[in-house]
C-alpha positions in Angstrom: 0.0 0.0 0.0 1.0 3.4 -1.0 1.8 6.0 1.9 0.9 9.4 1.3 2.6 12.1 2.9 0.8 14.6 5.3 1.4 17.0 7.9 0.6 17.0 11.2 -1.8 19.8 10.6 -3.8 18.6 7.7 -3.8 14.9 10.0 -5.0 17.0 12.8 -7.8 18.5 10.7 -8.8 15.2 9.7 -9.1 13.3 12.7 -10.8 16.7 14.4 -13.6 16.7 11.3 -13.8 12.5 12.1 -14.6 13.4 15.6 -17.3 16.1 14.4 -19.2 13.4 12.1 -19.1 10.2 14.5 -19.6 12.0 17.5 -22.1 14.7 16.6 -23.2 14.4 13.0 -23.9 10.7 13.0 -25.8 10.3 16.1 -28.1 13.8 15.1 -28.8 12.1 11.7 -30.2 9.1 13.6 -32.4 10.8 15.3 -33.5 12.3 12.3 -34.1 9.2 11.0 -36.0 7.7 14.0 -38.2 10.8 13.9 -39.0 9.9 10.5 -40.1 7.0 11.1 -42.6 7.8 13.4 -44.5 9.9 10.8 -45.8 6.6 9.2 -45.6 5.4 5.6 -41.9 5.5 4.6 -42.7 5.2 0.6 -43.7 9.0 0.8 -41.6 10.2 3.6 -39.8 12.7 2.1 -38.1 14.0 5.5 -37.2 10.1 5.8 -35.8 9.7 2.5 -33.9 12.7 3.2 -31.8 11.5 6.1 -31.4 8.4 5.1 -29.7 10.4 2.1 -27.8 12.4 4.4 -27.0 9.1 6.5 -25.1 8.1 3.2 -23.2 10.9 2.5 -22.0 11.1 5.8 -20.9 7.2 6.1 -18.9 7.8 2.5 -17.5 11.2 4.3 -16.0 9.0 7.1 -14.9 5.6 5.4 -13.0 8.5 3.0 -11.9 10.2 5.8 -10.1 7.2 8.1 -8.9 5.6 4.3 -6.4 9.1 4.1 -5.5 8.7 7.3 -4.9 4.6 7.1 -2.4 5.2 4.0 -0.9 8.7 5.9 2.5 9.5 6.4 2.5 12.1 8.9 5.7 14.1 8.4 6.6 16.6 11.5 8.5 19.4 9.6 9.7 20.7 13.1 11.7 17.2 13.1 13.1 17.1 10.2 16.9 17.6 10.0 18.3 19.5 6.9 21.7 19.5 6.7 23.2 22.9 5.8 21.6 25.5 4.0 17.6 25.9 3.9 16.2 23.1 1.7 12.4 23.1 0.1 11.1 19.8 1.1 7.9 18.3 2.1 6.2 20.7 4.7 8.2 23.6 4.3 6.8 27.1 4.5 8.3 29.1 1.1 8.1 32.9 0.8 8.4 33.6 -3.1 9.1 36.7 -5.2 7.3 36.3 -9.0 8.9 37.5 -11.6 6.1 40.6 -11.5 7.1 41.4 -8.0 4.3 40.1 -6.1 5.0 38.3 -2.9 3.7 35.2 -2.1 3.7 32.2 0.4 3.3 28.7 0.0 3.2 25.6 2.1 4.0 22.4 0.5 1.7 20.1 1.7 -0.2 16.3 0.8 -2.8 16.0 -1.4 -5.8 16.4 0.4 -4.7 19.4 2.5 -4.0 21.5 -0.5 -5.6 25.0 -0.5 -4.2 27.2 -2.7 -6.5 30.3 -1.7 -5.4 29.9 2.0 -1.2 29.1 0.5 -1.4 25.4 1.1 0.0 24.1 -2.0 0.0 20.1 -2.8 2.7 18.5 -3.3 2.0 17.2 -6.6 1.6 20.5 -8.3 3.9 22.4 -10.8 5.0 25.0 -8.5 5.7 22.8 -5.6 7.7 19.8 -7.6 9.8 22.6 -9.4 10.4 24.2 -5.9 11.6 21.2 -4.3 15.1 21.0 -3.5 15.8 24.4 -4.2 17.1 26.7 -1.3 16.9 30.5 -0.5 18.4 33.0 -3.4 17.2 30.4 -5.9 15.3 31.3 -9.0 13.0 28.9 -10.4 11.8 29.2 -13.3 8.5 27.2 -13.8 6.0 26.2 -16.6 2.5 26.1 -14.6 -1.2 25.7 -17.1 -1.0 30.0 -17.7 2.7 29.9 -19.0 6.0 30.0 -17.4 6.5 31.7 -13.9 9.8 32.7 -12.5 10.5 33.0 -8.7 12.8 33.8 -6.3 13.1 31.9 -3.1 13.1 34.7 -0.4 12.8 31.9 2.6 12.3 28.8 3.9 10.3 27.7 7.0 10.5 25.1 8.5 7.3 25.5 11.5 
């Protein structure tokens, strides 16, 4: 089975939203159900029909849920040792310079952390594979889907 890297903040988020939907969600959408029920005739029970609907969508939210975290490899970035100068590896906090001037900062993190609007940047993207193993005072020039890009590596994080 293939492991798939992730910090310990997007595991965090995952095992906090896992909490919300077994221990709140799941139970209120029983009740919902029960409550249903008591109304009679299921066949035209619209309010039944509808959380039994919601009971499926949140059972596929959590078996998706504890399958990322089952294949996870949770990677501490405060732990990991970089030898010498700041590297760009998994997890690392990247302050860029474009080519136009405009500051920007990424982190590179797994797959289903990513969110670009909020600088979380996946691992598998453009950007973040041609950023990797670069270090500060690097530029990096970068063919993303609008045309090539080129930064400059102001600093690394490592938090």
């Amino acid at each position: 089975m293939d492991r798939t890297p992730m910090t310990v903040q997007g595991a965090e988020a995952i095992r906090k939203e896992l909490d919300f939907l077994k221990g709140t969600e799941r139970p209120r959408i029983s009740d919902l159900i029960a409550e249903a029920r008591e109304h009679g005739d299921l066949k035209e029970n619209a309010e039944y029909h509808a959380a039994r609907e919601a009971q499926g969508m949140c059972e596929a939210k959590i078996k998706d849920l504890e399958a990322q975290l089952s294949t996870a490899e949770v990677i501490d970035i405060t732990k990991v040792k970089v030898d010498g100068e700041k590297k760009v590896v998994f997890g690392a906090t990247v302050k860029l310079e474009k080519d136009d001037g405009t500051e920007i900062t990424y982190k590179i993190v797994g797959e289903h952390e990513s969110d670009v609007k909020n600088g979380l940047l996946s691992f598998k993207t453009p950007i973040a594979r041609g950023l990797m193993g670069k270090y500060v005072d690097d530029e990096v020039e970068i063919v993303t889907p609008k045309g090539k890009v080129t930064y400059y590596i102001n600093d690394i994080l490592y938090v």
